[in-house]
N, C-alpha and C positions, 0 to 999 in steps of 0.2 A: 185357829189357822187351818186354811184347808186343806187335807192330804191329795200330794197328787195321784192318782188309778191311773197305774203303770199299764192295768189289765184293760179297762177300757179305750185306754187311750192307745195303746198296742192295735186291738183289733182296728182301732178307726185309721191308724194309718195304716195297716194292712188292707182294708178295703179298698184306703184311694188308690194303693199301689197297684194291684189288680183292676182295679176301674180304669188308672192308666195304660196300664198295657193290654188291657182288653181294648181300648181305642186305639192306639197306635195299632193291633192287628187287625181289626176292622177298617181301619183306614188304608193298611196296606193289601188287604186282601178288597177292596172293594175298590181303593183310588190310588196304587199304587205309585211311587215316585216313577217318573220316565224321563224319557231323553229327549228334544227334537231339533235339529238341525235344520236352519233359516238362512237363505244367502240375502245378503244384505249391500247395498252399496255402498262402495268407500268413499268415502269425502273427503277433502284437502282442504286445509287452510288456504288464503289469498294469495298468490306468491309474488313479491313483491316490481314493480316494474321493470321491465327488460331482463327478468328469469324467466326458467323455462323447464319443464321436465323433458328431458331429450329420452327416458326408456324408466321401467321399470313401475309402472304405477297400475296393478290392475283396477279391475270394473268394479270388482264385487270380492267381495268374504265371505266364509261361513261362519257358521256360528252354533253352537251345540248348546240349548240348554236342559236346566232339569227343573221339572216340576212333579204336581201331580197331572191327573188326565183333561182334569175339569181346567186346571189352569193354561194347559198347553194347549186346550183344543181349538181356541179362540185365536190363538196366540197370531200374529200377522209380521213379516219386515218390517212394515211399516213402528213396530214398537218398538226397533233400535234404531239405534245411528252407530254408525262406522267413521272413525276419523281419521286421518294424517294431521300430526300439526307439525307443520314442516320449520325446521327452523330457516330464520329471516334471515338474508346476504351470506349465505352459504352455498358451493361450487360444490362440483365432485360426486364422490359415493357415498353416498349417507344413509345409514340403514333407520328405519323411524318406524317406532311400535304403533301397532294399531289400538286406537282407544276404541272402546266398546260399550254405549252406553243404552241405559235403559228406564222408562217409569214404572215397569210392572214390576218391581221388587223382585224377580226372581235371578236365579244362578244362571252365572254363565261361564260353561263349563271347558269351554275351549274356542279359541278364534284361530282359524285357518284365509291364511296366512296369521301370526303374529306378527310379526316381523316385514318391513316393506322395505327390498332395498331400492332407493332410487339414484338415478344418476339427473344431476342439476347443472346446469349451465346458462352464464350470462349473454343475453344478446349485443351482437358487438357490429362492427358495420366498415367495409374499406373499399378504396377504389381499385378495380382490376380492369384491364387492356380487354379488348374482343377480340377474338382470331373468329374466321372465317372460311372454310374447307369448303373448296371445288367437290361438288362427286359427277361424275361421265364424264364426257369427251364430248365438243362441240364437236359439229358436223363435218365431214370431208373436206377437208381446203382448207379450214378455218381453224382457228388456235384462240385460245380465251386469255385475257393480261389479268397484271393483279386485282383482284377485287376493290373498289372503294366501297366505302361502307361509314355511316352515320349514326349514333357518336363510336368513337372507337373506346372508351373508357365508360364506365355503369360504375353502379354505388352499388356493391353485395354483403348481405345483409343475412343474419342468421346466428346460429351459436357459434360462442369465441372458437371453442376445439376441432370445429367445423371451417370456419372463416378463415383459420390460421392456414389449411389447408389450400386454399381456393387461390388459384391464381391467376386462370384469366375463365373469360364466358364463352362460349362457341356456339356455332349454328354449321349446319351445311346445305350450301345451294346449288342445287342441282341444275347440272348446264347440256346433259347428255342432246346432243342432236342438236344444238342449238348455231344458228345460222348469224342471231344478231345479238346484241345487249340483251343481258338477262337482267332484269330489277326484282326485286321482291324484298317483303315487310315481313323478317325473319322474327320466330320467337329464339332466344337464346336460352342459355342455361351452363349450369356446373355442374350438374350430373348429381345432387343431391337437393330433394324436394322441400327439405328444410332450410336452405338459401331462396330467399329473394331476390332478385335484382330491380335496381329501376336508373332506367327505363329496364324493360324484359324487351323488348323487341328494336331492333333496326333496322335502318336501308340499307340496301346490299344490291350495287351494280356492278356488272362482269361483263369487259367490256370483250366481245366477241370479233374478231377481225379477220380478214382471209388470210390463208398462211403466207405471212413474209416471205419476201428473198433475203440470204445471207451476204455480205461485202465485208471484208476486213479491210481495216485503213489503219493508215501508222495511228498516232499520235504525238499532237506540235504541242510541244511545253512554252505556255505563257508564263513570263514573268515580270512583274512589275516591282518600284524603287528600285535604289540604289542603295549598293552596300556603305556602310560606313566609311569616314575619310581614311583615306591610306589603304582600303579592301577592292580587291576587283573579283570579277566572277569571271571562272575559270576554266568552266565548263558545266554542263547541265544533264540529267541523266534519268530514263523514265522507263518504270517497270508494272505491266510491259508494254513492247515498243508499240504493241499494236493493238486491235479488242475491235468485236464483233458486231458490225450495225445491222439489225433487222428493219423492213419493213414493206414500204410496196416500192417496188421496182423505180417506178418514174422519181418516186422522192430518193431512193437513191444515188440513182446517177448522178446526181450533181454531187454530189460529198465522195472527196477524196482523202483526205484528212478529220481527224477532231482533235479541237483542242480542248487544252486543260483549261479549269479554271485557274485566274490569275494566282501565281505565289509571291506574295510580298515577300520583300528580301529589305526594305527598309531601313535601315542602318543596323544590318549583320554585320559579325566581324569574326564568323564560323561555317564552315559547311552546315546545310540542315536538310533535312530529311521532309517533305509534308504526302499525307495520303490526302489527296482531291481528287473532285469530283470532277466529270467532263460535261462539258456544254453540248449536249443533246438537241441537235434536229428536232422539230416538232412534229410529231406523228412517227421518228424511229423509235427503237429501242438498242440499249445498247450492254456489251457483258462483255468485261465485268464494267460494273458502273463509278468505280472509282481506281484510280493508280495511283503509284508509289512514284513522286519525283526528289530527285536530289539533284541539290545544287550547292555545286563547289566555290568556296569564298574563300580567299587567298591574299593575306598580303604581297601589299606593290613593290617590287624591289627598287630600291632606289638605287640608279646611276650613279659606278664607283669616278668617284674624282679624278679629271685627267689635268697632268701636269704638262706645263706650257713646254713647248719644243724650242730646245737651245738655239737652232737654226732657223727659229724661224724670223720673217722679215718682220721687223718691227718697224720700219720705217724710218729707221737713222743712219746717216753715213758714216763710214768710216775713218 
């Protein structure tokens, strides 16, 4: 049997030991381990339809790694990828690690940001009204009426946390100086670039007029039916009695009066109360443009029973 040489076999592993670590200092003093720092672009996962990142997503990462010299000198972004993988139908604040991958085997020693926090929201969509704001003063004499405008209602469009906000679209058309109709093909908006609207734009006429004469005239209460059997009307009562017609002189003169719209009273068998509107001249204007009429309904009192008179002649003799 062969003995084993403790002594030979000793030195030989003492050689490699020193053969080893004579390479490792030759390698450090020659190709030392280093560091290098790469910014890299972050990627995202697809996110899924009608999401949306509303903030927090940057461009780019860094990224530290460690090699030797020979390995890092080469080294390019292009040999990582940076990723989000954002989870699917999820809203809110959601912080999501950055993955950091690579094929050149080597360490990597920190990612700057780790961490991404984003904020996520669904796109969502509603109808809101258009208003429309005068800016100047048409010209000397002349006075501007309400704006019409075409459509008055738009479909707005954007994130839910956003949308929920939004309540109507605006524009403003400028009438400074102006003698006649002013038309113009407005863009609109809600004051935040991440709402859409559609349509984004309308027509906007301002109709320009010379400044009216003022007339006050009472107001005659129409009223149409008849109260229920056994009710009469008792009297009639309108607040207030009178309200302001503008407009051009010759078309005034003739109106002394306006009246109400009809109030059905149709088989009432109570007083009632209606706010209506009044039947407008064409080409005046009128303020305020609807009153308060009441009209008193009353039962009929029926005639108390008269008893025959002892004395009277009945037409027989005595």
């Amino acid at each position: 049997m062969a003995r084993f040489n403790w002594r030979n076999n000793s030195l030989m592993l003492l050689s490699l030991l020193l053969a080893f670590a004579l390479w490792l200092y030759v390698s450090n003093e020659q190709d030392p381990l280093r560091e290098k720092v790469l910014t890299i672009e972050l990627e995202k996962t697809v996110l899924e339809p009608d999401y949306i990142i509303l903030g927090g997503m940057p461009q780019n990462v860094t990224v530290k790694i460690q090699g030797n010299r020979s390995q890092l000198t080469n080294l390019a972004p292009a040999d990582f990828k940076a990723v989000l993988n954002i989870p699917a139908g999820k809203t809110g604040d959601l912080a999501v690690p950055v993955q950091v991958s690579t094929t050149t085997g080597l360490r990597v020693n920190q990612v700057t940001p780790d961490i991404v926090n984003l904020s996520i929201d669904r796109i969502t969509e509603k109808e809101v009204t258009v208003a429309i704001s005068l800016r100047g003063a048409p010209g000397e004499g002349f006075t501007a009426l309400a704006p019409f405008y075409q459509p008055n209602l738009v479909v707005a469009r954007g994130p839910s946390r956003v949308i929920d906000g939004v309540k109507q679209a605006t524009a403003l058309i400028d009438i400074q100086g102006a003698t006649a109709d002013v038309e113009q093909n407005l863009q609109i908006g809600v004051g935040d670039s991440r709402v859409s609207l559609y349509p984004d734009t309308v027509k906007v006429v301002v109709p320009v007029i010379e400044m009216a004469t003022v007339k006050t005239v009472p107001v005659t209460i129409q009223v149409s039916g008849s109260p229920a059997v056994g009710y009469q009307v008792n009297g009639t009562a309108v607040e207030p009695v009178s309200v302001q017609l503008s407009g051009q002189p010759e078309a005034l003169s003739t109106i002394n009066s306006i009246q109400t719209e009809h109030v059905d009273i149709t088989g009432a068998n109570k007083s009632l109360t209606r706010e209506v509107a009044l039947t407008v001249p064409q080409g005046l204007n009128v303020e305020p443009g609807k009153v308060k009429v009441k009209v008193e309904i009353v039962k009929k009192e029926t005639p108390p029973d008269i008893p025959p008179d002892d004395n009277e002649d009945t037409g027989q003799e005595n």
